[in-house]
C-alpha positions in Angstrom: 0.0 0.0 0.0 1.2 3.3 -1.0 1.0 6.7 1.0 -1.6 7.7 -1.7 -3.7 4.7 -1.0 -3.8 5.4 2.9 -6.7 7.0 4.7 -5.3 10.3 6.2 -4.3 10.4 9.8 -4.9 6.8 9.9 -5.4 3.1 9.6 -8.5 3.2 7.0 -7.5 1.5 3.7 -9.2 3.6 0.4 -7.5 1.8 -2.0 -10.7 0.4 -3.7 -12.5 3.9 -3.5 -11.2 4.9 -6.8 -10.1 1.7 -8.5 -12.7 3.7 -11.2 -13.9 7.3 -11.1 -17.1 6.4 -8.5 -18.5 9.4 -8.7 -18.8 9.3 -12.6 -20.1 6.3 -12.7 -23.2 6.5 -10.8 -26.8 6.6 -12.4 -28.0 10.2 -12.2 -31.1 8.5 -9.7 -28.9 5.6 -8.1 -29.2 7.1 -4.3 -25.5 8.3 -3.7 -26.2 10.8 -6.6 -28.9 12.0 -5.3 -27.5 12.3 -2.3 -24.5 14.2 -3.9 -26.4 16.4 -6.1 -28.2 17.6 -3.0 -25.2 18.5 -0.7 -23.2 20.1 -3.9 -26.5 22.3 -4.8 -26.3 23.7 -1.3 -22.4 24.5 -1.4 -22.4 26.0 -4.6 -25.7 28.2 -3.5 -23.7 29.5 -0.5 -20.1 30.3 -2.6 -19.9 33.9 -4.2 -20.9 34.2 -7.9 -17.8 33.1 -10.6 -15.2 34.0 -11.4 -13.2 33.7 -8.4 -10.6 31.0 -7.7 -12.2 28.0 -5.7 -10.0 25.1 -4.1 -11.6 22.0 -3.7 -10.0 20.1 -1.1 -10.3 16.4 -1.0 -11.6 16.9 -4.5 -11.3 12.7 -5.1 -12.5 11.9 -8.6 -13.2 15.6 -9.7 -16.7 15.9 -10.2 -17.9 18.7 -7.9 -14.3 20.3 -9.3 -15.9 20.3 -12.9 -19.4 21.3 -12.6 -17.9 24.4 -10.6 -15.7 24.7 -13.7 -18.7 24.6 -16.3 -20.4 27.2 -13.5 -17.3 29.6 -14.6 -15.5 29.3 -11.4 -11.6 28.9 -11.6 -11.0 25.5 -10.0 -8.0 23.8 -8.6 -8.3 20.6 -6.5 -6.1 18.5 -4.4 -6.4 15.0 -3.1 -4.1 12.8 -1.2 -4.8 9.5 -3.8 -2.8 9.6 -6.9 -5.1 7.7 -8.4 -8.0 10.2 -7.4 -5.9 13.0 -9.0 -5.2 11.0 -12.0 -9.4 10.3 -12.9 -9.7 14.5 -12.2 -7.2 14.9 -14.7 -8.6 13.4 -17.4 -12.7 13.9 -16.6 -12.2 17.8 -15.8 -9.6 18.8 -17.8 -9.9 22.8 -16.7 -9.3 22.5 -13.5 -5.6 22.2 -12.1 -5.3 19.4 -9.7 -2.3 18.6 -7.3 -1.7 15.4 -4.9 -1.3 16.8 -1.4 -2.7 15.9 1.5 -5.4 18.6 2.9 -3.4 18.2 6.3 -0.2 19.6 4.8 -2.0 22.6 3.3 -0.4 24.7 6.0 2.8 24.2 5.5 3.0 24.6 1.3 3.4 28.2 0.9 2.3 28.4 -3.1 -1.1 27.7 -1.3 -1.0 31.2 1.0 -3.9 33.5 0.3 -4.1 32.1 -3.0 -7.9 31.7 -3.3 -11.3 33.5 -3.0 -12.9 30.2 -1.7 -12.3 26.7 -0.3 -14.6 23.9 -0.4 -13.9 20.3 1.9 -17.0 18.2 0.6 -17.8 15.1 2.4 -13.7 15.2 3.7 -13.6 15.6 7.3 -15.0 12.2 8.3 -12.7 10.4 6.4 -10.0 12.6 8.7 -8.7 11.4 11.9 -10.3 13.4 14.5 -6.7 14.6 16.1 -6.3 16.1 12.5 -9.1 18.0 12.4 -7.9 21.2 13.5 -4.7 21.1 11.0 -6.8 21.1 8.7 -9.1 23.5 8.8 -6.2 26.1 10.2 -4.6 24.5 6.5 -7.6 25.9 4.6 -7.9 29.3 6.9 -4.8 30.2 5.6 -5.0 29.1 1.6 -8.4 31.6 1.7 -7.6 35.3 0.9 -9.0 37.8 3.1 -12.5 38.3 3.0 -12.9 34.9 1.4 -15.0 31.6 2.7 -14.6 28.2 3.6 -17.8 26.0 2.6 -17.8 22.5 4.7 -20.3 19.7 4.5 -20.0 16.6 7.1 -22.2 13.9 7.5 -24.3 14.6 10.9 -24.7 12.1 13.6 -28.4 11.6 12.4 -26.8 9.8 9.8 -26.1 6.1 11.3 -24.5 3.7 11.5 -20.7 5.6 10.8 -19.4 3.2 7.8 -16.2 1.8 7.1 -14.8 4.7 5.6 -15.8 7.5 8.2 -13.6 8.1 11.7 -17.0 9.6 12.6 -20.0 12.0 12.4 -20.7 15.2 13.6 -22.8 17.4 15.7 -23.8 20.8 14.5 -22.2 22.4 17.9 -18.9 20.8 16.9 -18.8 22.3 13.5 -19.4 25.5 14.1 -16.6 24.7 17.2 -14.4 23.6 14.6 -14.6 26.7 11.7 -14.6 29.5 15.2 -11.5 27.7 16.1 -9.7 28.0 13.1 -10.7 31.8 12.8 -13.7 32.0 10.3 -16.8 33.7 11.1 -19.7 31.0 10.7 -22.4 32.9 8.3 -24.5 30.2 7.5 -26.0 26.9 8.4 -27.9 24.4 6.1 -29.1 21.1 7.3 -28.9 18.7 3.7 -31.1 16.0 3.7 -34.5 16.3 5.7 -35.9 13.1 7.7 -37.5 10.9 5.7 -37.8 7.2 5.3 -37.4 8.0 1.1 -33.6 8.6 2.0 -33.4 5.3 3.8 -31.1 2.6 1.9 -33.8 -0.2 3.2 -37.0 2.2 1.3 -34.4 2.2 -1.4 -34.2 -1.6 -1.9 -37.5 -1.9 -2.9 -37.3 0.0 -6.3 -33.5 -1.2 -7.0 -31.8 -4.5 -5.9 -30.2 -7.4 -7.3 -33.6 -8.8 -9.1 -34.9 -5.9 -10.3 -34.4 -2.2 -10.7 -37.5 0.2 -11.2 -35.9 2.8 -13.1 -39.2 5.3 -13.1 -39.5 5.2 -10.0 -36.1 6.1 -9.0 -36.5 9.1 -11.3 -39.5 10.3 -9.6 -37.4 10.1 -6.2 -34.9 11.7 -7.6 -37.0 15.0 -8.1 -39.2 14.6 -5.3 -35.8 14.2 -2.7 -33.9 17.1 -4.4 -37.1 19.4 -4.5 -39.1 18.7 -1.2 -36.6 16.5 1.4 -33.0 18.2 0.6 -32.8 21.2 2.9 -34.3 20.5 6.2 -36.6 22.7 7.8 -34.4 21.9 11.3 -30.8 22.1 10.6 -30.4 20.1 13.9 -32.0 17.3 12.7 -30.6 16.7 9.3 -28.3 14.5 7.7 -25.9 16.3 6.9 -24.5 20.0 7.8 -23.2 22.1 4.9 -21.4 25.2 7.1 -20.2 28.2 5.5 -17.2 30.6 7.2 -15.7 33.7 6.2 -12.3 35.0 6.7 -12.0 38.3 8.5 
C-alpha cells in the first residue's frame, strides 16, 4: 500500500474507493447521486458568484471540481490518492489538480492566500479526529482575506458511521471547529430532511439485485432534491453544509 492509498491520519485503507472514477459512474437516480447532487447544490448556493478561484480540497475523482468549472469558477483541487488526481485529470480537464494531503495545506506556501474560496465536501469524516484542527487552520490560511470556507460533514443523524468515516458530527462541533480556526460562521444548512425515502432499506424496494424500477427512481430523484433536501431543522438533518468567512 502506498502513502496515496492510505486513509489520512490513519489506519483506514481507500484503495478500492477509486479503483474507477465512482462518482462518474453513478446513475444520475442511483441514491448516492442523489444524495450528492443535494449536498453540492447547497455549497455551490452559498459560494460567491464566478469568477473567483475556488479550491476544492479532497476533490477525489473531480466531479464537484468540474461542474464548478462549467459554472465559470476557476478550479484547482487537491487529493491525497494519486489515483484520485489522475481520474480528475482526465474527466475535468480545466481544473488544475495537485496530490497533497489537505493536512499539509499549511505548511506549502504556493497555497497562502491564493484563493477567493475553499470547499472540503464530504472530507472531514474520512480525517482522523486529532487532525481535524490542521486542517481546517490549512484551509484558513489558503483563503484570501475576506474569502469563505464551505464545509459539508455527515451529521450524527446519519447512522450507522461506515467503514470509511472516523466519525459523524454534531452541529455544535462544527461551528466549534470553523470559530477555532478563525472564520466567522455565516451560514447553516441542514442537507437532507428526515424521511424514510432517503433510507437505503426504502431504497431496496425499487433497486436490488432482481430488479431495478428505473421510473421510480427518477421520480425520487425529483421529489428528494425538490421537497426532502434542505431540512426545515438544521439540527435534525443528515448532513451539515457550514459556511465561514475569513475576516
Amino acid at each position: 500500500m502506498t502513502a496515496g492509498d492510505r486513509a489520512p491520519g490513519g489506519d483506514k485503507n481507500f484503495r478500492a474507493r477509486y479503483e474507477g472514477p465512482e462518482h462518474f459512474l453513478w446513475d444520475e437516480s442511483d441514491r448516492p447521486r442523489i444524495q450528492f447532487d443535494g449536498y453540492t447544490r447547497i455549497v455551490q448556493a452559498l459560494l460567491p458568484p464566478p469568477p473567483i478561484d475556488v479550491l476544492d480540497a479532497g476533490c477525489g475523482d473531480g466531479l464537484f471540481s468540474r461542474r464548478l468549472q462549467e459554472a465559470g469558477y476557476r478550479v484547482s483541487g487537491i487529493d491525497f490518492s494519486e489515483r484520485a488526481i489522475g481520474f480528475a485529470r482526465i474527466l475535468a480537464p480545466g481544473a488544475a489538480f495537485e496530490v497533497l494531503d489537505v493536512r499539509a495545506l499549511a505548511a506549502e506556501p504556493a497555497f497562502e492566500h491564493r484563493f477567493d474560496a475553499a470547499v472540503l465536501v464530504e472530507v472531514l469524516e474520512h480525517v482522523a479526529p486529532a487532525d481535524h484542527a490542521r486542517v481546517l487552520a490549512g484551509l484558513f490560511r489558503t483563503v484570501r482575506p475576506g474569502g469563505c470556507l464551505v464545509v459539508t460533514v455527515p451529521s450524527v443523524h446519519l447512522k450507522p458511521v461506515n467503514r470509511w468515516h472516523y466519525k459523524h458530527f454534531t452541529l455544535t462541533e462544527c461551528r466549534d471547529l470553523l470559530a477555532a480556526a478563525g472564520f466567522t460562521v455565516t451560514d447553516i444548512v441542514g442537507q437532507r430532511r428526515p424521511s424514510v425515502l432517503w433510507s437505503p432499506w426504502f431504497w431496496r424496494l425499487v433497486q436490488n439485485r432482481y430488479y431495478d424500477v428505473a421510473v421510480a427512481r427518477r421520480g425520487l430523484r425529483r421529489l428528494l432534491l425538490w421537497r426532502w433536501n434542505v431540512a426545515d431543522d438544521p439540527e435534525r438533518a443528515g448532513r451539515y453544509v457550514v459556511k465561514g468567512v475569513k475576516g
